[in-house]
Residue, then its C-alpha position, 0 to 999 in steps of 0.5 A: x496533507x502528511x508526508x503519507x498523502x505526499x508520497x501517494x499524490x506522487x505515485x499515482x499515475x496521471x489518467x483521466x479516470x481514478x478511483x479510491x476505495x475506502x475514501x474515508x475524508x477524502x483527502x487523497x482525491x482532493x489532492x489528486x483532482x486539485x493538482x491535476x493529477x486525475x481529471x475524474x475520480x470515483x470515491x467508495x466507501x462501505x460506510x455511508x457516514x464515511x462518504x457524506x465525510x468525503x462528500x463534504x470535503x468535495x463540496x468544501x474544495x469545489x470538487x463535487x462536479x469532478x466526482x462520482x460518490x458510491x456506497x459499496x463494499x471493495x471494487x464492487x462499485x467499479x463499473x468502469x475501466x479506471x486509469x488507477x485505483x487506490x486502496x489505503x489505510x486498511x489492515x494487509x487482510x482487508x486489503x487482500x480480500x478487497x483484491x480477491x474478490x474484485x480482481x475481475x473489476x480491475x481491467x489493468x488498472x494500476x494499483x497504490x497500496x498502504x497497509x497498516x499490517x501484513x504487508x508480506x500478504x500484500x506482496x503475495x496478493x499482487x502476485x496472485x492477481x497477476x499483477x507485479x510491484x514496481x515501486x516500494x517507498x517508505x514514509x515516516x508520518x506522525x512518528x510511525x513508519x508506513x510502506x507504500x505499494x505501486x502495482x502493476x499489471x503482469x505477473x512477477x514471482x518474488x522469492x519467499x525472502x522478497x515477500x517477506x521482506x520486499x524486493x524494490x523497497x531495496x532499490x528506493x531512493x528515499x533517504x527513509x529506506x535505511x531508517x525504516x530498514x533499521x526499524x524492521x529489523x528491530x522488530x525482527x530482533x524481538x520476534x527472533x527473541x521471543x520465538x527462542x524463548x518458547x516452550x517449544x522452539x519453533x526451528x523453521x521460523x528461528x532459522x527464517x529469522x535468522x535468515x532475515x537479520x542477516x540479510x538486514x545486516x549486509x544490506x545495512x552495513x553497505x556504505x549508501x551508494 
């Protein structure tokens, strides 16, 4: 496993029952079964090529008889309460849709979330599900930042700022927030920058970026506790 799978295999809550939804290899439930993690798990995908991937990583690790395999688009193929579900490796909107339209079949599960983009509208999902974020942890893996997303259910309103920028990704202990707090930060600096050389300013959003580096800024020049 990369540093991204680790992580995730120490988020997930122990339970009986799991669920990962876009399986793909399968990598992530083989880790989870063989560590004793989950007893059970259900592995979906909407590409049938993508679960015969996952069936073979099951059968290759001996862990067929511990999983339910099931072709389907999202949560639809939940059909039973599960202790935790995970959703990662997709874009911020595709993760979106899938909660959207499966809320109904979450039943209080807890959620581990890892978008590539978006991830303020990962927060803002959360939200409007009526779930909260417990944990916000970052991960370096192949050279490329990642944000791993723990939820759970109960709702908790987050600040436009916080959803922006996050909220208990500020309180992560990892020795990678500051790296990737830095990392941010640039990418804000060059949105800032191209924003102000518009034809037409935007001021709202040169004021939100403004906003955002400052808050960067303190944060990044405290003395690490």
């Amino acid at each position: 496993m990369d540093d991204r799978l680790s992580l995730a295999c120490s988020l997930y809550d122990p339970c009986e029952l799991g669920a990962d939804i876009g399986t793909d290899h399968g990598l992530l439930p083989a880790a989870l079964l063989q560590g004793g993690i989950c007893r059970r798990m259900i592995l979906t995908d909407i590409s049938p090529s993508a679960l015969e991937n996952a069936r073979g990583e099951m059968i290759r690790c001996r862990l067929l008889p511990r999983v339910s395999l099931r072709l389907g688009d999202g949560l639809a193929p939940l059909e039973e309460a599960c202790g935790m579900i995970s959703i990662m490796g997709m874009g911020g909107r595709t993760i979106r849709d899938i909660l959207l339209a499966g809320a109904d079949r979450l039943r209080g599960a807890s959620l581990l979330l890892s978008a590539h983009t978006d991830l303020p509208l990962i927060r803002q999902t959360v939200q409007e599900i009526g779930y909260h974020l417990d944990r916000e942890e970052p991960v370096l893996s192949a050279g490329r930042f990642y944000l791993l997303f723990r939820a759970r259910p109960g709702a908790h309103p987050l600040s436009p700022q916080a959803l922006r920028l996050g909220d208990r990704l500020f309180s992560s202990a990892s020795p990678l927030l500051r790296p990737y707090l830095a990392r941010r930060r640039e990418i804000l600096s060059e949105r800032l920058a191209g924003l102000l050389r518009a034809d037409t300013p935007d001021a709202a959003q040169i004021r939100i970026c403004q906003e955002d580096l400052a808050f960067y800024d303190a944060f990044l020049e405290e003395e690490p506790s």
